[in-house]
C-alpha positions as CSV (number, residue, x, y, z in Angstrom):
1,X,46.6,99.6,72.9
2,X,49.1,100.1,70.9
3,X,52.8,100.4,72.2
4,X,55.2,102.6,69.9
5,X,58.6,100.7,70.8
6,X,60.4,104.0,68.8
7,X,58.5,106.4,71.1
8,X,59.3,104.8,74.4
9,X,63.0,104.6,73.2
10,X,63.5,108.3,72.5
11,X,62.1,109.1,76.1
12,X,64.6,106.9,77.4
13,X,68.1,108.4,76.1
14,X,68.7,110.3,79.6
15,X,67.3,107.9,81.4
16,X,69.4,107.0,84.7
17,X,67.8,104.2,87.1
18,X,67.6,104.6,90.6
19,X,69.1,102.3,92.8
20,X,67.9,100.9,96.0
21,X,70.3,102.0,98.6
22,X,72.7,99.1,98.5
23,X,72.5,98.1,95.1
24,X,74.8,98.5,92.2
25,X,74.9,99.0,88.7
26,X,77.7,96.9,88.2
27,X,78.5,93.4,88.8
28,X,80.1,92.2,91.8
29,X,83.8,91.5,90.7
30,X,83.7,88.7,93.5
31,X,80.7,87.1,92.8
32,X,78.2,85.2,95.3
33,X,81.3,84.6,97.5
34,X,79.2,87.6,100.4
35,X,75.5,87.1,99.0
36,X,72.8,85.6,96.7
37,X,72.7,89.0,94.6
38,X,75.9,90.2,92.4
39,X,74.4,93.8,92.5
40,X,73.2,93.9,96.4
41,X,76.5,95.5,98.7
42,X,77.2,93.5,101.6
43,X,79.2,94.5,104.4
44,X,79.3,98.1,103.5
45,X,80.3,100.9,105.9
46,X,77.2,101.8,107.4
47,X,75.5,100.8,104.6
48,X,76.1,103.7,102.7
49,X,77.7,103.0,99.1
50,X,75.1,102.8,96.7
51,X,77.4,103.6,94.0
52,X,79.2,100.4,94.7
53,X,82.1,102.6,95.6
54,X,85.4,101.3,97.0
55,X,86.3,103.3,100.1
56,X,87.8,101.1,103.2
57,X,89.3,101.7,106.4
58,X,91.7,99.4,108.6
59,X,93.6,100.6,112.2
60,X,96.8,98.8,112.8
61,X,98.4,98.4,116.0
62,X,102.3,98.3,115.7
63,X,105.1,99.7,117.3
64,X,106.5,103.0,117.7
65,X,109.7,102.0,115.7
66,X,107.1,100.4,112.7
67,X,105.4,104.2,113.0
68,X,109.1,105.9,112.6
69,X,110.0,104.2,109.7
70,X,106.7,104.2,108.0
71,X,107.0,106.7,104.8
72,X,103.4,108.1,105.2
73,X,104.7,109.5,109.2
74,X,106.7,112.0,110.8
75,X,109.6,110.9,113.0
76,X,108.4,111.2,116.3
77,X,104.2,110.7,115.9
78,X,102.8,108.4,118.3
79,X,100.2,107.6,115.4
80,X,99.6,108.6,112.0
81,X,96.4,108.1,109.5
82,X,97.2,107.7,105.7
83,X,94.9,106.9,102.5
84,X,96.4,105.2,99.2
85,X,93.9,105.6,96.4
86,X,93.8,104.7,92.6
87,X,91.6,105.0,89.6
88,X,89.9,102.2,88.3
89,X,87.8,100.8,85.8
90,X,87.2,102.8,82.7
91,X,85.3,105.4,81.3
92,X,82.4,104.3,78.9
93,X,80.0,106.5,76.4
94,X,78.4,105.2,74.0
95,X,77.5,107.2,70.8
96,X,74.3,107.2,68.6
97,X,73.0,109.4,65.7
98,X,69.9,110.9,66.5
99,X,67.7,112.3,64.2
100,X,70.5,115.0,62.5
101,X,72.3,114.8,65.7
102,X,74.8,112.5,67.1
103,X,74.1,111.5,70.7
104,X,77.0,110.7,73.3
105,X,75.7,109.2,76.6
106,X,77.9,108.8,79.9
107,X,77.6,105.2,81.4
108,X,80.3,105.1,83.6
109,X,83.3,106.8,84.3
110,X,85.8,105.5,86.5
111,X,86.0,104.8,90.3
112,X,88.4,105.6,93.1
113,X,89.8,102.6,95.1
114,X,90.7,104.8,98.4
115,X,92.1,102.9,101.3
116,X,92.6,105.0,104.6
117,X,94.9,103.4,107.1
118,X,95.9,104.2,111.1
119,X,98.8,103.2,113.0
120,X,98.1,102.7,116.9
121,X,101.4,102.0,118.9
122,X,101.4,99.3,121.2
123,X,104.3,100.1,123.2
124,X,103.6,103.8,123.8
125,X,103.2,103.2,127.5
126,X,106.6,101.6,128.0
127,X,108.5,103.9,125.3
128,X,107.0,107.0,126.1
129,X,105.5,106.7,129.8
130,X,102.4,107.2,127.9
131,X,99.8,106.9,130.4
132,X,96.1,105.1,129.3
133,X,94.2,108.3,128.9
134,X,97.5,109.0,126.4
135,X,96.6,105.8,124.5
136,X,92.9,106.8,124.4
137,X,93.3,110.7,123.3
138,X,95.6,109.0,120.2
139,X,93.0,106.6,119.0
140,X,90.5,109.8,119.6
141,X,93.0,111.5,117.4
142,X,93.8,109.1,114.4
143,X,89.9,108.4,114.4
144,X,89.4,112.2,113.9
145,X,91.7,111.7,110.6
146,X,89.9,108.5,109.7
147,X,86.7,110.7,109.8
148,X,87.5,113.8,107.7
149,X,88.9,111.4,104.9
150,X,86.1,109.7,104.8
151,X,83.7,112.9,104.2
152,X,86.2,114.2,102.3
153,X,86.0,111.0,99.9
154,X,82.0,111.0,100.1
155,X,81.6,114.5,99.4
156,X,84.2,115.6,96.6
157,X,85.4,112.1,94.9
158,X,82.1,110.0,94.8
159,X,79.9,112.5,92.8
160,X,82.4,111.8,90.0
161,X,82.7,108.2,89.9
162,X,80.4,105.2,88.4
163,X,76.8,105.9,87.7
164,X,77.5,109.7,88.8
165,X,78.1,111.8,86.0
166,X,75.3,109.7,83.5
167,X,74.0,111.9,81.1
168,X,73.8,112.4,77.4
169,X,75.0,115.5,74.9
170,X,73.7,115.8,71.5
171,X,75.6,117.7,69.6
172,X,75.3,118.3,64.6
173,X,79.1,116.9,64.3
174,X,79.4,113.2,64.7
175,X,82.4,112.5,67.4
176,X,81.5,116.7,68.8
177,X,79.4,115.4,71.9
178,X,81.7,112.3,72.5
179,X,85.2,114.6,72.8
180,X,83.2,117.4,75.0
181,X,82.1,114.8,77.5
182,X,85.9,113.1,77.7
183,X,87.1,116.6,78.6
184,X,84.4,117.1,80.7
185,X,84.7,114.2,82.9
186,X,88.5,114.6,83.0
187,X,88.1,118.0,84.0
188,X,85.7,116.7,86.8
189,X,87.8,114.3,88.2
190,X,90.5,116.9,88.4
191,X,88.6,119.2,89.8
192,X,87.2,116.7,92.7
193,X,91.3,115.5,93.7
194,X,91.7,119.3,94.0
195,X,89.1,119.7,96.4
196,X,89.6,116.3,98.4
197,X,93.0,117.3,98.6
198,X,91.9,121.1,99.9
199,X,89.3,120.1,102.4
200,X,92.5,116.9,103.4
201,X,94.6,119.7,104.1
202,X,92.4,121.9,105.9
203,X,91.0,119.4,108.2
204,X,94.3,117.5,108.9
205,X,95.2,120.9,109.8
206,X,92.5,121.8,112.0
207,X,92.9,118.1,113.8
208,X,96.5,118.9,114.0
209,X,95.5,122.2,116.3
210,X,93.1,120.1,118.0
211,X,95.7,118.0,119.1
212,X,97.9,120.9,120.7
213,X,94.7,121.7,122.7
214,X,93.6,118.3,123.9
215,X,97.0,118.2,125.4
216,X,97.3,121.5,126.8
217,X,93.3,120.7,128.4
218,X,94.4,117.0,129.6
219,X,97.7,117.8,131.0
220,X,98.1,118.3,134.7
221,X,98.3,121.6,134.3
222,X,95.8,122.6,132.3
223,X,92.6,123.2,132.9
224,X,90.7,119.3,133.2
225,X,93.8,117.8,133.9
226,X,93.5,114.3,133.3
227,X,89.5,114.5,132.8
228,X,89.4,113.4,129.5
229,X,85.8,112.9,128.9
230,X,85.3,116.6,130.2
231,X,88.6,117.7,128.2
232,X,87.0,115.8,125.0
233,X,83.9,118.8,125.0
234,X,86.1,121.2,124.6
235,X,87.0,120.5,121.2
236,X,85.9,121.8,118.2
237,X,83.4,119.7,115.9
238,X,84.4,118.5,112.4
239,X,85.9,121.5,109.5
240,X,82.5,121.8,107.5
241,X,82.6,120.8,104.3
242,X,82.8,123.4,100.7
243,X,80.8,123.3,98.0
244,X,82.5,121.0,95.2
245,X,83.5,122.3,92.1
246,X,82.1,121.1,88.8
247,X,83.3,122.3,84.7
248,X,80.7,124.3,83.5
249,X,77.6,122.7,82.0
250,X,78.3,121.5,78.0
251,X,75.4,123.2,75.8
252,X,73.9,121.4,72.6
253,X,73.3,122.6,69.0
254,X,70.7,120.2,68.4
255,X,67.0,121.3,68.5
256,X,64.0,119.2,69.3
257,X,63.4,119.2,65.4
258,X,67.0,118.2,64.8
259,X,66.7,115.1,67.1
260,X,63.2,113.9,65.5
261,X,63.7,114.5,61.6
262,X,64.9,111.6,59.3
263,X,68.4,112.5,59.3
């Protein structure tokens, strides 16, 4: 049998491999330090980042005056939740003539380091008369923050970062294809920030209301009083997620003929 090496090559321009569920496409920037593979994830939330996406969580516990003085709270919260993130990495296409046509095929594009903090107090009993149940519905609370962020991240930043947006444009101008597919990823990053940022608000928001509730159902007036596993199934479920946003899909000028004549 003969194998046409030219043949196989043009059926592989859009190719995009499939990943086991914790492997990467990149190397591990840390090396064999947490396993015998540099593309295997270990120690991932859940198990779920098969991107080799950085997203992290960490609760702190502190004291109210560390809370009052943090920039990220409001004067007066017996807790906040907070996420730093940054892009990193870079963006890489590669370009190829084709045929007429010159080909421009995502890679990578850039990933978002996104690091979600909480601040417990430890002193809320003796500052606040806080009873325990307090304690407990606050670490219920800051966990309900903890939560939305991380869909939030998972459903509006990952589709957009690392192996995520792999493709490849051909377009009759060399450099055409390349350009359009900056802009487009650009555009797609801004795009997913906006939404994060929408669905962050609205769920902080809801959680907020929550909040007002819980306390009205847990205090001694209300209607549970101090049942808080009772008052707990009374609150309302997660804010459902919205359908991302994406540009609009980038056409080509090239024709099957294009891509396969001499050039």
């Amino acid at each position: 049998m003969t194998v046409n090496r030219e043949e196989i090559a043009s059926t592989m321009i859009s190719f995009t491999p499939t990943l086991s569920p914790k492997q990467s496409c990149s190397r591990d920037p840390i090396g064999y330090v947490d396993g015998n593979s540099l593309y295997r994830g270990y120690f991932v939330l859940n198990g779920l980042d098969p991107l080799g996406l950085i997203y992290t969580e960490e609760v702190k516990v502190v004291t109210l005056a560390e809370i009052d003085r943090h920039p990220q709270a409001t004067p007066g919260d017996s807790g906040t939740t907070f996420g730093s993130g940054s892009w990193a990495g870079m963006d890489i296409m590669v370009e190829s003539k084709r045929g007429c046509c010159y080909c421009t095929t995502v890679v990578w594009t850039k990933t978002m380091n996104l690091h979600v903090t909480s601040l417990i107090p430890s002193d809320a009993v003796d500052k606040l008369e806080m009873t325990l149940n307090g304690i407990v519905a606050v670490i219920g609370h800051e966990a309900r923050r903890r939560s939305a962020l991380r869909a939030g991240y998972y459903a509006y930043i990952a589709p957009v970062e690392g192996a995520s947006l792999a493709g490849t444009l051909c377009r009759k101008r060399k450099g055409e294809a390349y350009s359009m597919l900056q802009t487009y990823v650009q555009q797609a990053r801004s795009l997913a920030i906006e939404d994060f940022n929408r669905y962050k608000d609205l769920s902080q928001g809801k959680i907020d209301e929550e909040n007002e509730k819980e306390n009205w159902l847990l205090a001694p007036e209300g209607p549970f009083g101090a049942d808080i596993f009772h008052g707990y199934k009374e609150i309302a479920g997660p804010t459902p997620l919205f359908n991302r946003r994406m540009p609009s899909p980038l056409p080509t000028d090239c024709t099957s003929s294009d891509l396969d004549s001499a050039g």
